[in-house]
TIVO-2410 file (N, C-alpha, C; in nm, 3 decimals):
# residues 154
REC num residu      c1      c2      c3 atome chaine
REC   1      X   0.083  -0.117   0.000     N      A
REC   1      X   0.000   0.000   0.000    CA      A
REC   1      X   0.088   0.124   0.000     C      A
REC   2      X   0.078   0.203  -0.078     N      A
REC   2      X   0.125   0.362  -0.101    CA      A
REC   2      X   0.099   0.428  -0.059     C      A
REC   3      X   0.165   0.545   0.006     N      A
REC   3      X   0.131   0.657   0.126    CA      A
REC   3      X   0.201   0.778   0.045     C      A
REC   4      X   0.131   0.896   0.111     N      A
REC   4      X   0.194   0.994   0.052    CA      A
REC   4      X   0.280   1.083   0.135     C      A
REC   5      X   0.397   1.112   0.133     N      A
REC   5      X   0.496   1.176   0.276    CA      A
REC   5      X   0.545   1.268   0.174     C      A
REC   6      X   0.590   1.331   0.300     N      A
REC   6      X   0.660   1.462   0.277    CA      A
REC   6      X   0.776   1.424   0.334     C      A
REC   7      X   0.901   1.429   0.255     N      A
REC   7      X   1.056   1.411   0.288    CA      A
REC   7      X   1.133   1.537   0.303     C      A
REC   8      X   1.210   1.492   0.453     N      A
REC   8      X   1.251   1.566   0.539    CA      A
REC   8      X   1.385   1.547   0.575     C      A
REC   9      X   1.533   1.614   0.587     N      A
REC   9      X   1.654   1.545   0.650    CA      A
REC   9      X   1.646   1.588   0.763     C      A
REC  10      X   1.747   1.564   0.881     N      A
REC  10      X   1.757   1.563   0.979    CA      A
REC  10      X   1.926   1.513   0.990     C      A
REC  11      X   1.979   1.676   1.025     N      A
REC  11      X   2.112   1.656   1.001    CA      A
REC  11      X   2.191   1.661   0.855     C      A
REC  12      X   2.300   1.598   0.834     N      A
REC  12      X   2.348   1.568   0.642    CA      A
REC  12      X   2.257   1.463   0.627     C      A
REC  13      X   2.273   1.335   0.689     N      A
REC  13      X   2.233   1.222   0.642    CA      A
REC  13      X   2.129   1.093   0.697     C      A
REC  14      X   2.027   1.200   0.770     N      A
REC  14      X   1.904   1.076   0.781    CA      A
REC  14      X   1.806   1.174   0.766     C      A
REC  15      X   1.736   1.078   0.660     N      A
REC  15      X   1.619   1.122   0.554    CA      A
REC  15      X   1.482   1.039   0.615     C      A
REC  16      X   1.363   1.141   0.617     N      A
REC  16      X   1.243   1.073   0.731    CA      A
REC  16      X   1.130   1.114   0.586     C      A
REC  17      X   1.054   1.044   0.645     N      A
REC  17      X   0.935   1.077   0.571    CA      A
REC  17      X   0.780   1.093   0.663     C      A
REC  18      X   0.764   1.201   0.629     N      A
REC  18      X   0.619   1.222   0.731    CA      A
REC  18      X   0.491   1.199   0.673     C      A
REC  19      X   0.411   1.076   0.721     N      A
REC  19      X   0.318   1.087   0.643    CA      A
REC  19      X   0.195   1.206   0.612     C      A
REC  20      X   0.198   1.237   0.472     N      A
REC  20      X   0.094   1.399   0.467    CA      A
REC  20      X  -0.035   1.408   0.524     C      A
REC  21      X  -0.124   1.310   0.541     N      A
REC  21      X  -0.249   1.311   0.600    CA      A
REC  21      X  -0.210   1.286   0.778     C      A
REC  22      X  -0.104   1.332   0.841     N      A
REC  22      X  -0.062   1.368   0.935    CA      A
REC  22      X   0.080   1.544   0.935     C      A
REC  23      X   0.058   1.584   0.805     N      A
REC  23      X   0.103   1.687   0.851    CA      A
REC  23      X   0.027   1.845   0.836     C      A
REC  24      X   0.061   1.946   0.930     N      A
REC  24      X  -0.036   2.053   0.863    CA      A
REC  24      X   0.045   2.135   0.755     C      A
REC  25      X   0.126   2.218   0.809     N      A
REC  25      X   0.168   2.304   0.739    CA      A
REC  25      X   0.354   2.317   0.770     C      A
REC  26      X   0.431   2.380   0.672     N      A
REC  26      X   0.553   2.436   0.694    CA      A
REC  26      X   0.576   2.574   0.714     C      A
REC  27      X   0.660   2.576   0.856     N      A
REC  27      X   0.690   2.702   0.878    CA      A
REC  27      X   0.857   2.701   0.907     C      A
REC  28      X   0.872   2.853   0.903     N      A
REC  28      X   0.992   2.906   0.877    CA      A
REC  28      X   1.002   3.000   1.024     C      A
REC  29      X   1.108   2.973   1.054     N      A
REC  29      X   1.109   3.090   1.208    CA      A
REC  29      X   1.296   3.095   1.264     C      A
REC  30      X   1.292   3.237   1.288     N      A
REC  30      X   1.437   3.281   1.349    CA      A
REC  30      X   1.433   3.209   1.469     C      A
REC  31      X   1.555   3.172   1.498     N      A
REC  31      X   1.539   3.109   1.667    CA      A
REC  31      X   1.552   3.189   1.763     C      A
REC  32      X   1.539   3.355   1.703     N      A
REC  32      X   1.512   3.433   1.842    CA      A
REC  32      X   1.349   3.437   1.862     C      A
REC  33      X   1.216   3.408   1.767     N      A
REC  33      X   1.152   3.395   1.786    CA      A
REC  33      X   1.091   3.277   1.870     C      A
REC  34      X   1.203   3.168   1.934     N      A
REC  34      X   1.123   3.085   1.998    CA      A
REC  34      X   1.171   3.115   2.143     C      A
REC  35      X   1.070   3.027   2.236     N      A
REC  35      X   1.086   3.069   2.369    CA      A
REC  35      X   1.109   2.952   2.416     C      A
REC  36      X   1.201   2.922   2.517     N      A
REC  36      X   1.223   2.815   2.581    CA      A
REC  36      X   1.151   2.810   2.710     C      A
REC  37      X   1.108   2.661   2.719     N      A
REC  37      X   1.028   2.666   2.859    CA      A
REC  37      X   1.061   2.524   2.947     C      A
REC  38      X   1.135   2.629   3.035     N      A
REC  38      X   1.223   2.476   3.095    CA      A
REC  38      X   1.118   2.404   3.229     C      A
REC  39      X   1.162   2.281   3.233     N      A
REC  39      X   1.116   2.175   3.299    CA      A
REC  39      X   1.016   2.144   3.198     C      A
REC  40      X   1.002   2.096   3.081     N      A
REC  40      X   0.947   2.037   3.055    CA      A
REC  40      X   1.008   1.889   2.969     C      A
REC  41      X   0.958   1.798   2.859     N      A
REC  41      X   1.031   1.741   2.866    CA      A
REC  41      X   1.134   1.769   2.728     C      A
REC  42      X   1.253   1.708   2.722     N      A
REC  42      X   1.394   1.776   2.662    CA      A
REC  42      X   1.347   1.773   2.459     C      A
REC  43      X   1.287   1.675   2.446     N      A
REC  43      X   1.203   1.675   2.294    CA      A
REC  43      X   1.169   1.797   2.274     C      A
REC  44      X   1.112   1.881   2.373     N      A
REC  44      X   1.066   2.014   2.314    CA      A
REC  44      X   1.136   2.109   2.378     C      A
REC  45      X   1.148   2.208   2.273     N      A
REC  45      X   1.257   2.334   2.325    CA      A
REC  45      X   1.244   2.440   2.290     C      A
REC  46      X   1.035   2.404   2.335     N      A
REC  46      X   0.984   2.570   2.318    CA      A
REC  46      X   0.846   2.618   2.244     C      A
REC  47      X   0.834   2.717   2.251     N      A
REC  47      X   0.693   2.761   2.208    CA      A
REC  47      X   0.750   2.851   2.085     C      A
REC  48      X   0.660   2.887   1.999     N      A
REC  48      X   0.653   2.970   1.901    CA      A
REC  48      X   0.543   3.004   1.861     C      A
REC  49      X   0.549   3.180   1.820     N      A
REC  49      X   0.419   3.237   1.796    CA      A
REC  49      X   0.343   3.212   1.650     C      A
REC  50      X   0.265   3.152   1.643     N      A
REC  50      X   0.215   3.130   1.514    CA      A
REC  50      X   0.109   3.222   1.480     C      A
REC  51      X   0.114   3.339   1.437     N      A
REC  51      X  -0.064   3.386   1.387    CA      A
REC  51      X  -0.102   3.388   1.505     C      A
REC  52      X  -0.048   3.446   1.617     N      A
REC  52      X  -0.126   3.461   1.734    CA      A
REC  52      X  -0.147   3.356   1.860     C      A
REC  53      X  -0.084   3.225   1.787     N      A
REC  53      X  -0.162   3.135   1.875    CA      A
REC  53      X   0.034   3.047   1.906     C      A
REC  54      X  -0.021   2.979   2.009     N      A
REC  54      X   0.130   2.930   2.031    CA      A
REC  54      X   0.123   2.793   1.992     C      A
REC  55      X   0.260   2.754   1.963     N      A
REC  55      X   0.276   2.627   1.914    CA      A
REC  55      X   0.442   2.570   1.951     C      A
REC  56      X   0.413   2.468   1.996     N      A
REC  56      X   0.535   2.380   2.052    CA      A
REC  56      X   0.666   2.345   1.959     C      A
REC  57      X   0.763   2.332   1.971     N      A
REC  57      X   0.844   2.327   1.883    CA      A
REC  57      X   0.916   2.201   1.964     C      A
REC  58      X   0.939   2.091   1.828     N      A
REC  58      X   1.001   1.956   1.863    CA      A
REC  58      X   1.157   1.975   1.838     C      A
REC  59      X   1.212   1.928   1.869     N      A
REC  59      X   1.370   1.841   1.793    CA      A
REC  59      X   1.333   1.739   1.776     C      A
REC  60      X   1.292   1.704   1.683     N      A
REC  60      X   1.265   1.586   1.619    CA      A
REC  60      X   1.451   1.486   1.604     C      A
REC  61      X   1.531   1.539   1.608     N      A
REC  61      X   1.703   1.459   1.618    CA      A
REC  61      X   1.691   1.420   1.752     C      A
REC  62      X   1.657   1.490   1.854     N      A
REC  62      X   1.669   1.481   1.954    CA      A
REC  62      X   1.570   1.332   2.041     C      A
REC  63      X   1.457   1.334   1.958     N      A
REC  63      X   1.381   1.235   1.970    CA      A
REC  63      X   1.361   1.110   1.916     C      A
REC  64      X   1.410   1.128   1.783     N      A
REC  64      X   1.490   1.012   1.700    CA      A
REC  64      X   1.628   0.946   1.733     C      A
REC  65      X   1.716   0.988   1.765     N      A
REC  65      X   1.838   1.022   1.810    CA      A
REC  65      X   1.935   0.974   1.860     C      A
REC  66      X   1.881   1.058   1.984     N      A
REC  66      X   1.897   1.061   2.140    CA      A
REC  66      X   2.035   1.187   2.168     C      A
REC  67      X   2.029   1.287   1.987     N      A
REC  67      X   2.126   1.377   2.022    CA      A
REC  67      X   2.066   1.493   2.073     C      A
REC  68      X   2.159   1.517   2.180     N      A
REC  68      X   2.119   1.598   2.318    CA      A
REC  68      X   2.136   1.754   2.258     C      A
REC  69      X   2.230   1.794   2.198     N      A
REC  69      X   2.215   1.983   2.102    CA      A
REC  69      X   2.110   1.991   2.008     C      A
REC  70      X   2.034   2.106   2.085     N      A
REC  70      X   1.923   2.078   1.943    CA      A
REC  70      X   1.915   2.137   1.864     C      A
REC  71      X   1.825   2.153   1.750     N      A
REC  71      X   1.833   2.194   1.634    CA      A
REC  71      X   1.864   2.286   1.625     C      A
REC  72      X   1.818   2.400   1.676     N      A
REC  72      X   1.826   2.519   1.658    CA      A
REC  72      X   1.949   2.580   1.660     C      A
REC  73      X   2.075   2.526   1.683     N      A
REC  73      X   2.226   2.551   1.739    CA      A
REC  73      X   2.227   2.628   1.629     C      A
REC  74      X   2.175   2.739   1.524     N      A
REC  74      X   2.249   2.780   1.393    CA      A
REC  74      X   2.382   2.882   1.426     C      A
REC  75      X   2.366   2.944   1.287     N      A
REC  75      X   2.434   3.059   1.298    CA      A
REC  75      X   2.359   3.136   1.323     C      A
REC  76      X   2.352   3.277   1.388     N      A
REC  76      X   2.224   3.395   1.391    CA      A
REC  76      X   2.175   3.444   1.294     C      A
REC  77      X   2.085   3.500   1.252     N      A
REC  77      X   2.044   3.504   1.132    CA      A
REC  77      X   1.946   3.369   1.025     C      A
REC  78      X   2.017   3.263   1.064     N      A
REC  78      X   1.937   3.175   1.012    CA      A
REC  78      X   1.845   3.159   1.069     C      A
REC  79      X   1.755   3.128   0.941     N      A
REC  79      X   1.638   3.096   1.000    CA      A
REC  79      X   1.594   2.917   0.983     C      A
REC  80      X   1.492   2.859   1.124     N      A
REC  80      X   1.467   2.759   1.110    CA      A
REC  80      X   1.336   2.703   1.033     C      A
REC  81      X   1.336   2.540   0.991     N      A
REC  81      X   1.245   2.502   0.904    CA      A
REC  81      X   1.151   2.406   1.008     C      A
REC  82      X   1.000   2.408   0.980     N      A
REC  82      X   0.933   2.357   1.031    CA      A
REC  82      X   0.869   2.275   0.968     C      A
REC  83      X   0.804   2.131   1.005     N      A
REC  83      X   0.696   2.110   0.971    CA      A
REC  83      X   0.583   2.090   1.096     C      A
REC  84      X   0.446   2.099   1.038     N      A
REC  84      X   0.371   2.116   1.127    CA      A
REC  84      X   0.323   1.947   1.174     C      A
REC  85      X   0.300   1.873   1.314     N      A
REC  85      X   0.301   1.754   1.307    CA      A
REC  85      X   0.104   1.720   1.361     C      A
REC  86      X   0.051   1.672   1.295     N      A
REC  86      X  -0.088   1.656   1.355    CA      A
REC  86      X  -0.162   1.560   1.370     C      A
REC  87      X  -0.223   1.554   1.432     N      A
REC  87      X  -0.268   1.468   1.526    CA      A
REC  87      X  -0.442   1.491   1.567     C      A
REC  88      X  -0.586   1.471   1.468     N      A
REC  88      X  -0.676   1.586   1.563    CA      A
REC  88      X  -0.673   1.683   1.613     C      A
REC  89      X  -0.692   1.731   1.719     N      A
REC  89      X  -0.673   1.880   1.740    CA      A
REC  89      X  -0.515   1.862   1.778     C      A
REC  90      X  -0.441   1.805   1.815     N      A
REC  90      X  -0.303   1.862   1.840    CA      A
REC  90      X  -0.170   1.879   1.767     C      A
REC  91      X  -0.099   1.968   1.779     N      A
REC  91      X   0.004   2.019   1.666    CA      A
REC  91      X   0.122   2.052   1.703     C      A
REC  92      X   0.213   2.018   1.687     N      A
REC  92      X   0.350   2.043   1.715    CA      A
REC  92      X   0.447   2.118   1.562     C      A
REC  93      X   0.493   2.177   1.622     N      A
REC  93      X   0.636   2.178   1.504    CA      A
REC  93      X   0.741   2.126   1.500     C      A
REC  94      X   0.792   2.004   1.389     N      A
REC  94      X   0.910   1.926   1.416    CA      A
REC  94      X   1.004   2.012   1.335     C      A
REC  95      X   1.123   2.060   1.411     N      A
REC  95      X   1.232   2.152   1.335    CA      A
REC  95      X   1.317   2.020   1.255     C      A
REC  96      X   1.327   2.089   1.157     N      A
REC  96      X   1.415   1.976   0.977    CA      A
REC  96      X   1.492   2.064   0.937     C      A
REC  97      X   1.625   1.996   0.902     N      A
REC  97      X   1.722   2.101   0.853    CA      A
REC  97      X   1.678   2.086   0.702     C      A
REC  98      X   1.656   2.016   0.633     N      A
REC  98      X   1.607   2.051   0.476    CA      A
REC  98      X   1.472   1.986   0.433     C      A
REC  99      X   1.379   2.074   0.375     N      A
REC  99      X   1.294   2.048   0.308    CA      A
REC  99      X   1.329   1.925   0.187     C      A
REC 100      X   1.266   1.839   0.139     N      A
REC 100      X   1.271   1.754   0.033    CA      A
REC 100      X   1.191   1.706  -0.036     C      A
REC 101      X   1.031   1.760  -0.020     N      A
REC 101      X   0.901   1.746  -0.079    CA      A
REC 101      X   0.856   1.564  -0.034     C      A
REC 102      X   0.751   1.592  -0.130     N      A
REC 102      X   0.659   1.477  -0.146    CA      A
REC 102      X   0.697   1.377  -0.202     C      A
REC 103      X   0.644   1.306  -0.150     N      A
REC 103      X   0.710   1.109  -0.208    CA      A
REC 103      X   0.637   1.033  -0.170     C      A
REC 104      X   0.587   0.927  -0.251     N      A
REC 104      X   0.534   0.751  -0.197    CA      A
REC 104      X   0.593   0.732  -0.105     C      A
REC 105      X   0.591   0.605  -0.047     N      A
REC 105      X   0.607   0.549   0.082    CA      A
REC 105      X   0.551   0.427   0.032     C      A
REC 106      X   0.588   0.359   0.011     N      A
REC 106      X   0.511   0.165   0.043    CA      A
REC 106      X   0.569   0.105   0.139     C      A
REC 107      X   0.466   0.114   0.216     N      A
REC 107      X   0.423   0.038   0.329    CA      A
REC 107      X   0.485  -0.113   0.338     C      A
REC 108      X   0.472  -0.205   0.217     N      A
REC 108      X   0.444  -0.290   0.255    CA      A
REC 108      X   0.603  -0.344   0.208     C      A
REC 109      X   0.686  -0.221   0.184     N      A
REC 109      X   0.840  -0.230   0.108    CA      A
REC 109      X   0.930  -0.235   0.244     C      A
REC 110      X   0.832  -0.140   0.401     N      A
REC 110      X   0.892  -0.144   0.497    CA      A
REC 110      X   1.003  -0.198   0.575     C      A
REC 111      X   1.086  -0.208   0.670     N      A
REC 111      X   1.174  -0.314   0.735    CA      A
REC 111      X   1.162  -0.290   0.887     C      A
REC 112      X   1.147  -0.303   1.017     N      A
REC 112      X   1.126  -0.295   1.136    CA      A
REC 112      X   1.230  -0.239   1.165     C      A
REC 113      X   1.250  -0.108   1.315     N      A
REC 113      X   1.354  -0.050   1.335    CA      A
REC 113      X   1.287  -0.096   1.477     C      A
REC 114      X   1.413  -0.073   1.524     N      A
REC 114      X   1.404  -0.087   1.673    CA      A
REC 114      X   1.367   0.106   1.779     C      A
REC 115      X   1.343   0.166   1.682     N      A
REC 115      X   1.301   0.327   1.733    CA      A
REC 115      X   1.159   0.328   1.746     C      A
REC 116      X   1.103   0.369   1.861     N      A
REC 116      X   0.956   0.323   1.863    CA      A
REC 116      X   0.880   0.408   1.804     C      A
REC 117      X   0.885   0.521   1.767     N      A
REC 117      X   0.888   0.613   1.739    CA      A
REC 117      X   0.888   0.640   1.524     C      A
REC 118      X   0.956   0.533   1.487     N      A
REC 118      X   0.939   0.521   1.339    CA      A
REC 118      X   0.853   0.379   1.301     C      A
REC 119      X   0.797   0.386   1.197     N      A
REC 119      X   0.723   0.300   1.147    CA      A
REC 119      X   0.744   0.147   1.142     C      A
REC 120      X   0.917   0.228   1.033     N      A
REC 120      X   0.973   0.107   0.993    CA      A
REC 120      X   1.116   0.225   0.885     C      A
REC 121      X   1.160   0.139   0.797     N      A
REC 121      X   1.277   0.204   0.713    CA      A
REC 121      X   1.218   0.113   0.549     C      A
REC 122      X   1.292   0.185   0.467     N      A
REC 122      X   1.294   0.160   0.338    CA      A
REC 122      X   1.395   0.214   0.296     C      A
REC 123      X   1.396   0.188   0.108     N      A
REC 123      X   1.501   0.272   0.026    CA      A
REC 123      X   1.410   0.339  -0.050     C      A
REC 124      X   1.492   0.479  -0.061     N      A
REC 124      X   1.447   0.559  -0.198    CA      A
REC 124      X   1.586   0.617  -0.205     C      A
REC 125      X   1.573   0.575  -0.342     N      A
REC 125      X   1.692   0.623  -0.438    CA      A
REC 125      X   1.851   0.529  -0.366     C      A
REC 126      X   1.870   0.471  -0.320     N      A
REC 126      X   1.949   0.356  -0.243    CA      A
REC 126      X   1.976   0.448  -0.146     C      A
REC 127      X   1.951   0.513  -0.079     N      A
REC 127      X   1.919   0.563   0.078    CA      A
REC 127      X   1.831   0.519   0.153     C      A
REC 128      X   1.887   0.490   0.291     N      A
REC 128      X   1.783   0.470   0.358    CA      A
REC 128      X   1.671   0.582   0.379     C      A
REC 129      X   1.560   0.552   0.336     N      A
REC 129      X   1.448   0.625   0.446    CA      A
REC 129      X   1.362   0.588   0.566     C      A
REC 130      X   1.361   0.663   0.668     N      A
REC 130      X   1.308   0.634   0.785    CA      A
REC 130      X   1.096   0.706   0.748     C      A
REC 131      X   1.034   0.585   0.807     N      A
REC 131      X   0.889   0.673   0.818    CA      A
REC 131      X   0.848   0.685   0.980     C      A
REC 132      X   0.821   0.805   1.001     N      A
REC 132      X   0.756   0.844   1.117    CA      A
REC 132      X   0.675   0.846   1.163     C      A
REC 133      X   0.645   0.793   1.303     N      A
REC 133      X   0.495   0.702   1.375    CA      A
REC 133      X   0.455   0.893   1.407     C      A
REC 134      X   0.394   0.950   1.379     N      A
REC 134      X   0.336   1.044   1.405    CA      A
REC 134      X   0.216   0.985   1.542     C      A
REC 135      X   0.174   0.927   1.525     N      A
REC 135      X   0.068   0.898   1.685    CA      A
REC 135      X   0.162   0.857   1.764     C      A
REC 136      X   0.327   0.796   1.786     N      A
REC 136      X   0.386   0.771   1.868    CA      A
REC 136      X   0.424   0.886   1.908     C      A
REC 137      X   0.468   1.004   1.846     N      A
REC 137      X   0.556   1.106   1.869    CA      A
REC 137      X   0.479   1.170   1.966     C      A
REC 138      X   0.307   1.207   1.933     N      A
REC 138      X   0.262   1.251   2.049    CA      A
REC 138      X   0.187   1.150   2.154     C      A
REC 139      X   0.209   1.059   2.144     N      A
REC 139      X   0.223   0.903   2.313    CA      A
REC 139      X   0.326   0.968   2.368     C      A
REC 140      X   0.447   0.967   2.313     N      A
REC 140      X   0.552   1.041   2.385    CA      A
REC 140      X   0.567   1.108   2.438     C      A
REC 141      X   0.522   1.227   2.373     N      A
REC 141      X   0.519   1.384   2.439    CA      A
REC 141      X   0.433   1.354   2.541     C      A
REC 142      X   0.309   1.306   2.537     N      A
REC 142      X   0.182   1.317   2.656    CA      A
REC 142      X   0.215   1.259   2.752     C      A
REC 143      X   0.341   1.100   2.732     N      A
REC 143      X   0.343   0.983   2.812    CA      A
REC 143      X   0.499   1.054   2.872     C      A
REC 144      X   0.556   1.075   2.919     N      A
REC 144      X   0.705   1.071   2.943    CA      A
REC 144      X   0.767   0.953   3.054     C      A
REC 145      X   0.847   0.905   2.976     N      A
REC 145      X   0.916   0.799   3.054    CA      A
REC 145      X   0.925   0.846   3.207     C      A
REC 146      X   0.946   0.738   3.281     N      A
REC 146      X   0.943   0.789   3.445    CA      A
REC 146      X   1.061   0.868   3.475     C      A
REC 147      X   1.187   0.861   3.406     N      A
REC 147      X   1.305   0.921   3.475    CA      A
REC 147      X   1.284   1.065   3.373     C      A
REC 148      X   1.174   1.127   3.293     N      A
REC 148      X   1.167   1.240   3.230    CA      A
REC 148      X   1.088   1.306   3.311     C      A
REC 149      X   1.058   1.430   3.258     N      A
REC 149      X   0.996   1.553   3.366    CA      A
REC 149      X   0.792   1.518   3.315     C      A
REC 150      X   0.694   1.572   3.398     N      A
REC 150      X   0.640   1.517   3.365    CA      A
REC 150      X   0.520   1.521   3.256     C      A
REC 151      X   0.414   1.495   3.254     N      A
REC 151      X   0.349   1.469   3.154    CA      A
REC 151      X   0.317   1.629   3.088     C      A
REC 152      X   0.291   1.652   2.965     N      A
REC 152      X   0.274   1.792   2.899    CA      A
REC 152      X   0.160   1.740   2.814     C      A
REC 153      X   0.051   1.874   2.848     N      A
REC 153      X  -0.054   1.829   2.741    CA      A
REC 153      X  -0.008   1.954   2.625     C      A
REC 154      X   0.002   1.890   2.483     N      A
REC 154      X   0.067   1.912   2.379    CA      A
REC 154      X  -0.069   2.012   2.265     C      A
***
């Protein structure tokens, strides 16, 4: 079965794919526009003003990972890339260092990863691609392991 994602890097060299009938929108934001809000848990590293309304900002590396600097480390001036992650009413922004558009996904081309958090892996173009459990990402956020800070409604 064929899915339709939106391809995303993370870092030089791991390529994700989000499935589109789980994403909203892409945004673009300076990282002086975000706000950090500590004690919560380390996946997120912050709020950002969207059109008035606030919205959470992921490290998605950080949650895939387990690398602890997060995205946002740029140079000043740069600005960061978003995608929007959804869920029913809830929405996050996962920060991506490069945009890479739309792409299939077959499902059934998959391979099992041990990240609970991704689907599974495939190839496109003889790269690996990773697909992203979007309903895990926010289990996560809502659920936090016991030795993390605690639960955040997202």
């Amino acid at each position: 079965m064929l899915i339709d994602c939106f391809n995303v890097t993370l870092g030089a060299d791991f390529t994700l794919a989000i499935p589109l009938a789980r994403t909203g929108e892409v945004l673009s934001f300076h990282p002086s526009e975000l706000c950090p809000i500590p004690g919560i848990c380390p996946e997120l590293i912050g709020v950002n003003n969207q059109r008035g309304a606030l919205l959470w900002v992921l490290d998605l590396r950080f949650l895939l990972q387990g690398v602890v600097s997060p995205s946002l480390q740029r140079q000043s001036g740069e600005t960061s890339k978003a995608v929007v992650l959804a869920r029913e009413e809830l929405r996050v922004a996962a920060v991506v260092s490069k945009l890479q558009g739309l792409a299939e996904v077959d499902l059934d081309q998959l391979k099992p990863v041990s990240q609970p958090a991704l689907l599974g892996q495939t190839l496109a173009d003889g790269q690996p691609l990773y697909l992203l459990d979007v309903d895990a990402v926010f289990e996560r956020l809502q659920n936090p392991q016991p030795a993390r800070a605690p639960a955040l409604s997202v």
